[in-house]
C-alpha positions as CSV (number, residue, x, y, z in Angstrom):
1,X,-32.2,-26.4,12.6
2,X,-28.6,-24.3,12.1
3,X,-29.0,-21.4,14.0
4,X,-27.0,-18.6,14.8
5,X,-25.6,-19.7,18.3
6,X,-24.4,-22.8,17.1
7,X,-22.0,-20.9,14.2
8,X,-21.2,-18.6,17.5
9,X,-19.9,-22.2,19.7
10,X,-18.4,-23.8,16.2
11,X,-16.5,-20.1,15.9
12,X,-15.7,-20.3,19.7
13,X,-14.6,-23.7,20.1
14,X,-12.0,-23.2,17.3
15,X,-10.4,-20.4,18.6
16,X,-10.1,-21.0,21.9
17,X,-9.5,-24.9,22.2
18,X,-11.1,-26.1,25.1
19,X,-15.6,-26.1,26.5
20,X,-14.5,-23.9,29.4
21,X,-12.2,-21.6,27.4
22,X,-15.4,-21.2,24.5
23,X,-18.3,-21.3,27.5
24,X,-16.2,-18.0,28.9
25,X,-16.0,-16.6,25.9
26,X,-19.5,-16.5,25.1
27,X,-20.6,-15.8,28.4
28,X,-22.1,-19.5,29.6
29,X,-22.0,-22.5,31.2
30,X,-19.7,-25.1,30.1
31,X,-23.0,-27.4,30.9
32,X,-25.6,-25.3,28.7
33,X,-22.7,-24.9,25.8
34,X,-21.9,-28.4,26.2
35,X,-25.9,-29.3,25.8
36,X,-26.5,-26.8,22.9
37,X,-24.1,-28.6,20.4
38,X,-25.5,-32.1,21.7
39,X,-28.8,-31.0,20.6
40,X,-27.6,-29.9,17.4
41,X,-25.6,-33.4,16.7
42,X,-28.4,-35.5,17.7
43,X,-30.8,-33.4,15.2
44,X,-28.0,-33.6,12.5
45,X,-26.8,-37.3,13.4
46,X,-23.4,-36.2,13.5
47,X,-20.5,-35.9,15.7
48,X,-19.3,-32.4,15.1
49,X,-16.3,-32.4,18.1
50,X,-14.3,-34.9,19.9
51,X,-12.6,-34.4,23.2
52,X,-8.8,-34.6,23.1
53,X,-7.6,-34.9,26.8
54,X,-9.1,-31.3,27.9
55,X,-8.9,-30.0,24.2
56,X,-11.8,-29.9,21.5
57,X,-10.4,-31.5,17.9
58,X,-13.4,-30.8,15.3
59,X,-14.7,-33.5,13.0
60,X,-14.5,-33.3,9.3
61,X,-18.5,-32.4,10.0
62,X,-17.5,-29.7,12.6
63,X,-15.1,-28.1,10.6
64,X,-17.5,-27.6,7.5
65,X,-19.7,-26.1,10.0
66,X,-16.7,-23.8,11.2
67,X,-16.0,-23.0,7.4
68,X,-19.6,-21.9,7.1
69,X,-19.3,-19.9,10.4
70,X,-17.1,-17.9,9.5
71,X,-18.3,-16.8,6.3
72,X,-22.0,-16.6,7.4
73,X,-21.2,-14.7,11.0
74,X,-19.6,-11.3,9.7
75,X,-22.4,-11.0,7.4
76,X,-25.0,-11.3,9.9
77,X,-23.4,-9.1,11.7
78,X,-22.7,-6.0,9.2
79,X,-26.6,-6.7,8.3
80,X,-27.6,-6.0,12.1
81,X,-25.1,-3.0,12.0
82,X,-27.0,-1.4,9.1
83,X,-30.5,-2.2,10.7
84,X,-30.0,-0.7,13.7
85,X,-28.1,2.7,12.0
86,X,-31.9,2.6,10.0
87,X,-33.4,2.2,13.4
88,X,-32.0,5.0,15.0
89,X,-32.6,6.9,12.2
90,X,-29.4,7.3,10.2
91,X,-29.4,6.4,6.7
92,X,-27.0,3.5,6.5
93,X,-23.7,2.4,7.1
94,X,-20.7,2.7,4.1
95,X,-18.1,-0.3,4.2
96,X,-15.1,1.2,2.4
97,X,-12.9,-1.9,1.6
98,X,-9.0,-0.7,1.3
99,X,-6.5,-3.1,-0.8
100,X,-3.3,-1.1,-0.7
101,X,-1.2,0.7,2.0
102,X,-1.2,4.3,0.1
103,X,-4.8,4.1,-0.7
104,X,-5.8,3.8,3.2
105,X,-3.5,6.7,3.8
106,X,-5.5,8.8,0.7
107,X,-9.3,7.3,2.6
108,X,-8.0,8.8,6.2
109,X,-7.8,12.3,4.1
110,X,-11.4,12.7,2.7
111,X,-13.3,10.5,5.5
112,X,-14.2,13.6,7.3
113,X,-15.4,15.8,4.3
114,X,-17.7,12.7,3.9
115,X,-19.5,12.8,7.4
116,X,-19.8,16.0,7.3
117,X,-21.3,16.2,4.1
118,X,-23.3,13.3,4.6
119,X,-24.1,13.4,8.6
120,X,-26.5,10.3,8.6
121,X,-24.1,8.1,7.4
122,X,-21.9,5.8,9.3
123,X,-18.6,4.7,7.4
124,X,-16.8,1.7,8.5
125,X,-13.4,0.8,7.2
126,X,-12.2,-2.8,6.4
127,X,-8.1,-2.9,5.9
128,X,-7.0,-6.2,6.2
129,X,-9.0,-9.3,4.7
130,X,-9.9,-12.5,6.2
131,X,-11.0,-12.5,2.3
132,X,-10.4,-11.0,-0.9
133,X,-11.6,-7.5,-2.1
134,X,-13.6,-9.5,-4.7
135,X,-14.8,-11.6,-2.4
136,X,-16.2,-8.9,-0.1
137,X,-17.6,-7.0,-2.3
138,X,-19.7,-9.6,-3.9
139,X,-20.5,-11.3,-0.7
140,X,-21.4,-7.9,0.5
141,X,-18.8,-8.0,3.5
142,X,-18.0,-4.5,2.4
143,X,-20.4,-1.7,-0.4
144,X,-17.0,-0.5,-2.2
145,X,-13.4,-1.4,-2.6
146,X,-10.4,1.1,-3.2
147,X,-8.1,0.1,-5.0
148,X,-5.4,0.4,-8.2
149,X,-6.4,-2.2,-9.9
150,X,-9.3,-2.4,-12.2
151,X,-11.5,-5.1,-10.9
152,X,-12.6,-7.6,-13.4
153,X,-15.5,-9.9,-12.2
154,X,-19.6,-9.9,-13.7
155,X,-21.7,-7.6,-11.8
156,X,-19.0,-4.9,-10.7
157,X,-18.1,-1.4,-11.8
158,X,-14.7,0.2,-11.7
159,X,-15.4,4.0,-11.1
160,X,-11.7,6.0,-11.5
161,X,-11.3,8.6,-8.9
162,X,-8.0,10.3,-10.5
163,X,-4.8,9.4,-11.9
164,X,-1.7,9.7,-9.8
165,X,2.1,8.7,-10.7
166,X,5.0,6.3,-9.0
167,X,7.6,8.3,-7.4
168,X,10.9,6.8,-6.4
169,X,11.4,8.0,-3.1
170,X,15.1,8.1,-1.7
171,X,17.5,10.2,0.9
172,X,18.3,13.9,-0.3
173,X,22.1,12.6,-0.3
174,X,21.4,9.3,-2.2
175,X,23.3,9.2,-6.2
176,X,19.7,8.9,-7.3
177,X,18.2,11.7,-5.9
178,X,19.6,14.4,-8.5
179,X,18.4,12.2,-11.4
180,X,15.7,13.5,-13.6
181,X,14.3,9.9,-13.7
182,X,15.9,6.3,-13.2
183,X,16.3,3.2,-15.3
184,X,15.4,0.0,-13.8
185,X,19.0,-0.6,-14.2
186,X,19.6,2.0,-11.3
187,X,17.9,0.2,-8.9
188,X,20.0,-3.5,-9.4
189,X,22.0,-2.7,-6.3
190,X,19.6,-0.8,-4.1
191,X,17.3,-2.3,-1.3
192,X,14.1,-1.7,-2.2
193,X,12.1,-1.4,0.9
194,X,8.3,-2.3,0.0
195,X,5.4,-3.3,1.5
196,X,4.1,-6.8,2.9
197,X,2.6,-7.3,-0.4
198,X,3.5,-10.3,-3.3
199,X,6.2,-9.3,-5.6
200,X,3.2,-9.9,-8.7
201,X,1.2,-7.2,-7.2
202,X,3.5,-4.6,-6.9
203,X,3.8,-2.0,-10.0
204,X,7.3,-1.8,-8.9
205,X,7.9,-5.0,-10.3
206,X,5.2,-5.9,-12.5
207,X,5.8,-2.8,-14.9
208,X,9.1,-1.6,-14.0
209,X,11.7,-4.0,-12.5
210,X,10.5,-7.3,-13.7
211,X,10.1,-6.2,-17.7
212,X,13.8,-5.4,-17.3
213,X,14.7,-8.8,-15.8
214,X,15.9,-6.5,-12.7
215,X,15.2,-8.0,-9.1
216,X,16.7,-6.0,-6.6
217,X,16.7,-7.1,-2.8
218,X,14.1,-5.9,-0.9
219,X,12.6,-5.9,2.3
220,X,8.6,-5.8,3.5
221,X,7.7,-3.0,6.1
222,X,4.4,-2.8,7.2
223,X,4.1,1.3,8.5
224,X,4.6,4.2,6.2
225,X,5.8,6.0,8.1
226,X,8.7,3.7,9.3
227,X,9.3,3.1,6.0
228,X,10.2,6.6,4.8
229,X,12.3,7.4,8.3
230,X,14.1,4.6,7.1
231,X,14.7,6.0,3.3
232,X,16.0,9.6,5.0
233,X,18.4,7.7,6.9
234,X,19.9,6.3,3.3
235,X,18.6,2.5,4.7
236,X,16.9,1.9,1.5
237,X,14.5,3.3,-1.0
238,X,11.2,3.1,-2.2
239,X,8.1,4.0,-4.2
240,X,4.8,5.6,-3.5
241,X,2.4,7.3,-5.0
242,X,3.0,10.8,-5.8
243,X,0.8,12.7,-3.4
244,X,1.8,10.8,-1.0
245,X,5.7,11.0,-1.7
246,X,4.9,14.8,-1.8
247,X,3.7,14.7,1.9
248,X,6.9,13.2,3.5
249,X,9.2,15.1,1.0
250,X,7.9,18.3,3.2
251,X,8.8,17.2,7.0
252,X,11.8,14.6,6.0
253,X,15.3,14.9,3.8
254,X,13.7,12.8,1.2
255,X,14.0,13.4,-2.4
256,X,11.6,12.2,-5.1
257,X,12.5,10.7,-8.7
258,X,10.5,9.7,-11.8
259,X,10.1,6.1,-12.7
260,X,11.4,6.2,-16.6
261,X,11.0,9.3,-18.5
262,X,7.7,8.9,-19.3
263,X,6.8,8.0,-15.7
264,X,4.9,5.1,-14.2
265,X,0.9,5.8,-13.8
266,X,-1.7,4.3,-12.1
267,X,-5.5,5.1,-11.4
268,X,-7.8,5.1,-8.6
269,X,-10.1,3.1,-8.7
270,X,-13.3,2.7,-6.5
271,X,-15.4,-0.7,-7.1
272,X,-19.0,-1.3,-6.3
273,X,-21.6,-3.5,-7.5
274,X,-23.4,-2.2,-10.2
275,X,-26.6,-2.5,-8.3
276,X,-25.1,0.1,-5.9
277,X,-24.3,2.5,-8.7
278,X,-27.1,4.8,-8.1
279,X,-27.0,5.0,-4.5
280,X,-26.5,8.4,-3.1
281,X,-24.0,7.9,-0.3
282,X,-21.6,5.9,-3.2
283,X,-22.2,9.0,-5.6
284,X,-21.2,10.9,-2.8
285,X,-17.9,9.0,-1.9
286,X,-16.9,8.8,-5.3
287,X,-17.8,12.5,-6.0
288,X,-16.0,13.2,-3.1
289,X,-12.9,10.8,-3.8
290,X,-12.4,12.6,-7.6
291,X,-11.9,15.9,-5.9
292,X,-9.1,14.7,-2.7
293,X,-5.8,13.9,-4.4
C-alpha cells in the first residue's frame, strides 16, 4: 500500500514546505502530487498533511511516515547503488563509514591503493551522520566504520589496523614546544583548539585533562588544516594523531610534544559485521589499512 514515491513526497514535503515547492522538486504536477498522497490517505484513513495558508504542516500520522522515510529511503537507495555496480559488472560497492576528523584524513591516503588493487570495486565514503556509526553499520547504511573506539554492540567485530600515539601539537616558539612531554597541568592556561566533537569523546579530555580535573578553554574548528595554520601562528594548540602531526610538522613551524611520559595511545579500529568478516573486498581494506600508517 506504502510505496516508495509516497516516502519520496513525505521526504519532499518536509523539506521544502509548500505542494509546488515538493511537486518541483520531484519533477511533477502539483495536481498528480497532490492526488498521490490523497490516494494514499484515503487507503490508510488518515490525514497525513494539512494546509497552513500556502504551507504544508504534517500530522502526527505524516510525520511517522516522514520518520520512516527517512530511515527506509537511503537504504533503498545504497541497495540500488550495489545492484546496478553487480549489473554492470563490478563486484560491489564498499561504504567506508568515518567517525573522526584524523581518521578521514588517514582513509584519503590508502583509498587509491584500494582501487587499484581491487579495480571492480566502487568505494563510497560516508563522513558526517544523519545517524550513528552503530547505527549504520547495523542498518547496513554503510559495510565498515573507522574509527578509535572499539565498538561494543552484538553482531560486530572490531578489527585493529595499528596503533598510533596523541601528539601535542604547538608553534616552534611556544614554552611547550622544547618539552620532552607535558603534564595536564601545562595545558590549564592554553586554548586548546579541537574539533566540533563533545568534550566526552575527545581522548584529550577523557584520558588526559579531565582525570586531572584540568579544563582548559577551547575552541571547535572544523578543517585540519585551518586548525594547525592557526597553532603556527601561536593562536592555540592542539592534539592529533602522530602521523598526522608528523605531516604538518614538515611544511609548517609546528613542533610536536608527548602527552605524559608514557604517552597517550590509541588504536585503529575498523568495524564490520561479523557476517561481513570473510568478504574479500573487507580483507582487502583491512589488509590494506594495517600496512598505511
Amino acid at each position: 500500500m506504502i510505496e516508495r514515491s509516497h516516502l519520496k513526497i513525505m521526504q519532499a514535503l518536509a523539506d521544502n514546505g509548500t505542494l509546488t515547492a515538493a511537486a518541483n522538486a520531484l519533477f511533477l504536477t502539483q495536481p498528480a502530487l497532490s492526488h498521490q498522497m490523497r490516494y494514499l490517505e484515503k487507503k490508510l484513513d488518515v490525514a497525513l498533511w494539512e494546509k497552513d495558508g500556502r504551507q504544508i504542516r504534517l500530522t502526527q500520522a505524516g510525520e511517522l511516515l516522514l520518520q520512516v522515510a527517512r530511515q527506509v529511503l537511503p537504504v533503498l537507495i545504497q541497495t540500488e547503488k550495489t545492484l546496478i555496480a553487480y549489473g554492470e559488472g563490478r563486484q560491489g560497492i564498499l561504504r567506508v563509514g568515518v567517525e573522526c576528523h584524523p581518521c578521514y584524513e588517514w582513509l584519503k591516503s590508502i583509498l587509491a591503493d584500494f582501487l587499484v588493487e581491487m579495480p571492480d570495486m566502487d568505494i563510497d565514503v560516508v563522513s558526517k551522520f544523519q545517524f550513528s556509526g552503530l547505527e549504520g553499520l547495523l542498518n547496513h547504511h554503510i559495510d565498515l566504520l573507522v574509527t578509535p573506539d572499539i565498538v561494543t554492540a552484538k553482531g560486530v567485530h572490531n578489527a585493529p589496523l595499528f596503533d598510533y600515539e596523541l601528539m601535542l601539537l604547538v608553534a616552534e616558539n611556544h614554552p611547550l614546544a622544547t618539552q620532552e612531554f607535558i603534564k595536564p597541568d601545562d595545558l590549564t592556561e592554553e586554548l586548546l583548539l579541537t574539533f566540533p566533537v563533545a568534550h566526552d569523546r575527545l581522548d584529550i579530555f577523557t584520558q588526559f585533562l579531565l582525570p586531572a580535573s584540568v579544563n582548559p578553554k577551547s575552541k571547535a574548528i572544523e578543517s585540519i588544516d585551518i586548525m594547525v595554520q592557526m597553532v603556527a601562528l601561536n593562536r592555540g594548540v592542539t592534539v592529533l594523531p602522530g602521523w598526522l602531526a608528523d605531516e604538518y610538522s614538515q611544511t609548517l613551524p609546528v613542533a610536536i610534544t608527548r602527552l605524559s611520559k608514557n604517552g597517550l595511545r590509541k588504536t585503529l579500529y575498523a568495524a564490520m559485521r561479523e557476517t561481513d568478516i570473510a568478504i574479500h573486498y573487507i580483507q582487502k581494506f583491512v589488509a590494506l589499512g594495517s600496512q598505511n600508517q
